[in-house]
C-alpha positions in Angstrom: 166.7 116.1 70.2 166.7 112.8 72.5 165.1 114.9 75.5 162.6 116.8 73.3 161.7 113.7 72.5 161.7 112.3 76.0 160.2 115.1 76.9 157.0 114.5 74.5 156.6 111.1 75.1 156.6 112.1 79.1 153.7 114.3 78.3 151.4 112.4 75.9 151.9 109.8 78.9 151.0 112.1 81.1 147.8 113.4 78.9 147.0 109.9 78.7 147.1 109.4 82.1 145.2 112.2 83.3 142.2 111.5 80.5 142.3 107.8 82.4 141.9 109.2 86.3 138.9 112.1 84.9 136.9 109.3 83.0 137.3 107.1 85.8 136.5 109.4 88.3 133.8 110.9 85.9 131.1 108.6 88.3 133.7 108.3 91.5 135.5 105.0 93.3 132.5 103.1 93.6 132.0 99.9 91.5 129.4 100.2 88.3 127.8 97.2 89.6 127.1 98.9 92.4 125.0 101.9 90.9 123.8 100.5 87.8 119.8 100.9 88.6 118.5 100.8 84.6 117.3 97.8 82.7 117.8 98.1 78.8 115.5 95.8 77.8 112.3 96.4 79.5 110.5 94.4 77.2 111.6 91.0 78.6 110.3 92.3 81.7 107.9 89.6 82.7 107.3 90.3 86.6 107.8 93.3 89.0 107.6 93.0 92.8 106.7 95.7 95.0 106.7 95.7 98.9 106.6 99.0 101.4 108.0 98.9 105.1 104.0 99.0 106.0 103.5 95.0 104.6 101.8 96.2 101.6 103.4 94.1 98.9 101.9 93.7 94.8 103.4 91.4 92.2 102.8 92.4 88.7 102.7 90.2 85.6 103.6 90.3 82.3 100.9 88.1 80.9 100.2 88.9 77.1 101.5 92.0 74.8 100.7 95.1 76.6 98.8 93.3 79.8 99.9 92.9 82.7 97.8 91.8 86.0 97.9 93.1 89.6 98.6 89.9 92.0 97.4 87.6 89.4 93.7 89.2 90.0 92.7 91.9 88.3 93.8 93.5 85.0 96.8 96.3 85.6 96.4 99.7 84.4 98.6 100.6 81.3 99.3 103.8 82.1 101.0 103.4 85.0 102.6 100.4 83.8 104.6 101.9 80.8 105.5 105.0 83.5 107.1 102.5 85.6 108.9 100.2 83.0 110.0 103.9 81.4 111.2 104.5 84.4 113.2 101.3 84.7 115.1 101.6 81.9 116.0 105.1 82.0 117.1 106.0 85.4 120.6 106.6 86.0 122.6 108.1 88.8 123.3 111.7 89.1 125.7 111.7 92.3 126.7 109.3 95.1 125.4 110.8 98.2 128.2 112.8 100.2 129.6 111.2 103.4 128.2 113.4 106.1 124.8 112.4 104.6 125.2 108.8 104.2 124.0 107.7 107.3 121.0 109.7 107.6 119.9 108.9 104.0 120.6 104.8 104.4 118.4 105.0 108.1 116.1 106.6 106.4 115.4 104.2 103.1 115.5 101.7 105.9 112.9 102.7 107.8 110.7 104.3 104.5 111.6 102.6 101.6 109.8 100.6 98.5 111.7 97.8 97.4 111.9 96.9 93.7 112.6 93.4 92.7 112.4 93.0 88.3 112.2 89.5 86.6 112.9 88.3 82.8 111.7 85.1 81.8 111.3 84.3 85.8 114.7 85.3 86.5 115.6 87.7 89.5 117.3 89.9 87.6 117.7 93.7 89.5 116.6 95.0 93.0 116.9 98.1 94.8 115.2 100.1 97.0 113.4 103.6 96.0 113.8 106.3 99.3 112.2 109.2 99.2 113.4 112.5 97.4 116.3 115.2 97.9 115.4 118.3 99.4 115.2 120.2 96.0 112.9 117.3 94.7 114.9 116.6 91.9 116.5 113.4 92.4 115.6 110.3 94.7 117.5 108.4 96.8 118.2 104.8 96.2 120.4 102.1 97.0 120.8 98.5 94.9 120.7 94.8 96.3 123.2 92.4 95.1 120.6 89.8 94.0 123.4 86.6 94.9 123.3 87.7 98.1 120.3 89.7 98.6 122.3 92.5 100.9 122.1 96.0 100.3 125.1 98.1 99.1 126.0 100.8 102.0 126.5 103.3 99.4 123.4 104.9 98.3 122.8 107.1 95.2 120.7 110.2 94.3 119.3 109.0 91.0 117.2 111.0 88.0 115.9 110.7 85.1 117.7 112.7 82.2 115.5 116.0 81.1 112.9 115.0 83.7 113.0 117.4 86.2 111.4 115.7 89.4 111.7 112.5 91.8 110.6 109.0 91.1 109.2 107.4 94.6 105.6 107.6 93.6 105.9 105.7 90.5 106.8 102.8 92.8 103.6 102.6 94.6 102.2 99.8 96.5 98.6 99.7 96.5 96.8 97.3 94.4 93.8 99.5 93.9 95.9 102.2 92.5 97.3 99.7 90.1 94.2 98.3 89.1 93.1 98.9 85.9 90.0 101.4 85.8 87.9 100.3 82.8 83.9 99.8 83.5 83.0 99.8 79.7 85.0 98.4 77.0 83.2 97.0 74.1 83.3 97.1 70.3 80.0 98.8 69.7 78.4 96.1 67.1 79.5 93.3 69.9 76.7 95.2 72.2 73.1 93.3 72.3 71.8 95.8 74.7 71.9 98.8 76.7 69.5 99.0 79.6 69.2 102.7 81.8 66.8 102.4 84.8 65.9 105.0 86.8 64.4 103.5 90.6 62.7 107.1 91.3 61.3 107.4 87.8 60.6 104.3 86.3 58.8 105.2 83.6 61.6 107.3 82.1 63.8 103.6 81.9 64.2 102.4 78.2 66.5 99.9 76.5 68.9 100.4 73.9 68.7 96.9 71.4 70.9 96.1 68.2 68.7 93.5 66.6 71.1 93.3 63.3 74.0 95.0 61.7 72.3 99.2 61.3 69.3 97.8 62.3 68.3 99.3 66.3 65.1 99.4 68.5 64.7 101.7 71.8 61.8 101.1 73.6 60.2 102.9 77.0 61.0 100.1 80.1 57.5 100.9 81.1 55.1 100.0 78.3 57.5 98.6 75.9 56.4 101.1 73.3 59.5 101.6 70.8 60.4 105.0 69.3 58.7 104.7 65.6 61.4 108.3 64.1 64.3 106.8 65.3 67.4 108.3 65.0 70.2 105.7 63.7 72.8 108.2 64.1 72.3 109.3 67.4 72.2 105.3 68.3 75.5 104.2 66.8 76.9 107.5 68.3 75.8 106.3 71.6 76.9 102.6 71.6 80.3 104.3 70.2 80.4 106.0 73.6 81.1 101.6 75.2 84.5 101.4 73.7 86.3 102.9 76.7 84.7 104.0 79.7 87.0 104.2 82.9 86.2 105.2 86.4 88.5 107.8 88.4 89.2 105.6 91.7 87.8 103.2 94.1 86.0 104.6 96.8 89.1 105.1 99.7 87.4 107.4 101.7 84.6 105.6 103.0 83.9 103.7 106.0 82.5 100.4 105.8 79.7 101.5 107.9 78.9 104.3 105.1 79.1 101.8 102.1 76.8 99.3 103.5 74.3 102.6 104.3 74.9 103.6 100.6 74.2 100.4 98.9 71.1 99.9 100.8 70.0 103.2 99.0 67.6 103.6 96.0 70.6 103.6 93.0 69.8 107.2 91.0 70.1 105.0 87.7 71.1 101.6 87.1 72.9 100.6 83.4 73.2 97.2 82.3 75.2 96.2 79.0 75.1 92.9 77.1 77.1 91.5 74.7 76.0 89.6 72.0 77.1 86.3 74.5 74.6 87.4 76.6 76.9 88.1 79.2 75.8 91.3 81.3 77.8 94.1 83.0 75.7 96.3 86.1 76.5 99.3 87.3 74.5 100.8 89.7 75.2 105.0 90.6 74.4 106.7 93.8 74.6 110.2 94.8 77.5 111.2 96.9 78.3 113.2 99.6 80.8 116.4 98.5 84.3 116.8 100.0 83.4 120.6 100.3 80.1 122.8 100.0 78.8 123.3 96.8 76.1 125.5 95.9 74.0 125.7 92.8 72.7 128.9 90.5 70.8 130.4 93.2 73.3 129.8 96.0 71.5 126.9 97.3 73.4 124.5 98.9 73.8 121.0 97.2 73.6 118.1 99.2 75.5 116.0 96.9 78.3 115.9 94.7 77.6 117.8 91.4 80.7 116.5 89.7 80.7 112.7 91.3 78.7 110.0 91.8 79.5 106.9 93.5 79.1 103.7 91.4 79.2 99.4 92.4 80.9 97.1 89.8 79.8 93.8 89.1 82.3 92.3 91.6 80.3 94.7 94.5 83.2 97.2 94.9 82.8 101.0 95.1 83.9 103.4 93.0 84.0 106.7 92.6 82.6 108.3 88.7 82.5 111.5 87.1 79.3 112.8 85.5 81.4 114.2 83.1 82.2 110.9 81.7 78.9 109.0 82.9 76.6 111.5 81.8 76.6 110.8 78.3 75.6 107.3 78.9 72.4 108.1 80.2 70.6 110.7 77.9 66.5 111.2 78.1 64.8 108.6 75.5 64.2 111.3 73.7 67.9 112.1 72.7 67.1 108.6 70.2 64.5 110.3 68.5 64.8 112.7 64.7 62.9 115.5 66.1 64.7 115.5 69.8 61.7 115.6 71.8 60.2 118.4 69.7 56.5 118.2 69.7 54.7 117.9 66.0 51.9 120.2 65.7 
């Protein structure tokens, strides 16, 4: 009876003992301080640095609910934003890299990595650099800093998202432009005092779009101030409706200097100019633009220009890059503003 007993208490030891060394081992030797990449509470999240082995280096702030800024500058864009703080709090490690690989993995994050530096309340609070991905693209290589001393671990770690199948480097990204946030038009459509579409090459086809009171409009020809007597209330509301959120699709990268300056010295194909009921104005001014490949129109001509793009300047003089897709709606014929559409009475 005593070794039956013995001989139970010797294997729920054992049991015990063997559950310790597989949960232990479940994520390896190495110390949980050492892999530990997530943040929980990515809302406390006030600032995120980013720097690249090139020099290229961005702070982003936390500066109201759901805004953040790029280098203190210019407005961040949220989209990318929420991807990255997602990111943040949900990656986790999927293996240590093996030892034959170590080496080659840490010279490489040495010599190509993006470091990551997160702040609460102004607080370093997490760093680590993001490598590039493993050869089935799945995971991404990283390896934490121990923010008291601001070394490197020397173990790195292929890392993941859970159900995301894919790597993670290009959510880090270093360029402010890409950060930026792309909005040209954003107003509450009974905030707008005006709309005004000139066209350089046909002037006399320029009108102006004017909220005088609440569902009372005017649009009027640019050229002999005439105003449209069957207006079409509808069709204006729609159209100021279309200002609530009108972004571009990137700044002009592609361009030499040379080429902008030749651009901008150009006759714009239209020029629109919003005010608000401030008075304060917002110009863009779109040119046509050159096509990445040849493109032909209905009769196989080919197009000298872009028939999807246009290229656009900002108040602030930069370039950007627009979609006619988007754009187009912004600057019907006068006639769109009219009951009849253009249709002649008899």
């Amino acid at each position: 009876m005593k070794k039956n007993r013995k001989a139970i208490i010797a294997v729920i030891l054992l049991g015990a003992l063997s559950l310790w060394f597989i949960l232990h081992n479940k994520k390896g030797t190495i110390k949980q301080t050492l892999r530990d990449f997530a943040v929980a509470d990515t809302a406390s999240i006030d600032k995120i640095f980013l720097a690249d082995k090139s020099g290229r280096a961005i702070t982003l702030e936390r500066k109201d609910v759901g805004k953040w800024t790029v280098n203190g500058i210019h407005l961040a864009r949220r989209d990318a934003i929420e991807m990255l703080l997602y990111t943040i709090k949900k990656i986790d490690v999927k293996e240590p890299v093996g030892k034959k690989a170590t080496e080659f993995v840490v010279k490489k994050i040495a010599s190509e990595a993006v470091k990551c530096e997160i702040y609460q309340k102004g607080e370093l609070i997490k760093a680590y650099y993001v490598g590039g991905e493993t050869q089935d693209q799945t995971g991404t290589y990283m390896i934490l800093i121990d923010i008291e001393t601001m070394e490197s671990s020397a173990k790195p770690f292929v890392t993941y998202i859970p159900g995301f199948e894919g790597f993670l480097t290009t959510r880090y990204f270093t360029d402010a432009k890409d950060w930026r946030d792309r909005t040209v038009f954003s107003y509450v459509p009974n905030k707008i005092k005006s709309v005004k579409l000139e066209i350089p090459d046909k002037p006399e086809l320029g009108y102006e779009v004017l909220q005088i009171a609440e569902n009372k409009f005017q649009v009027k020809s640019l050229a002999d101030g005439k105003a449209i007597q069957d207006l079409d209330t509808l069709a204006v509301k729609q159209y100021l409706s279309y200002y609530q959120q009108i972004n571009y699709e990137t700044m002009q990268l592609g361009m030499k200097q040379q080429e902008i300056d030749s651009t901008l010295k150009t006759k714009p194909i239209n020029i629109l100019t919003v005010a608000n009921e401030k008075g304060e104005t917002n110009t863009v001014k779109f040119y046509p633009r050159k096509p990445k490949k040849e493109a032909h129109d209905v009769d196989g001509k080919l197009l000298p220009f872009d028939p999807e793009r246009m290229n656009a300047t900002l108040n602030t003089g930069e370039m950007i890059v627009v979609q006619y897709y988007i754009f187009g709606k912004l600057m019907p014929p006068m006639e769109y503003f009219k009951i009849n559409k253009g249709n002649t009475k008899q």
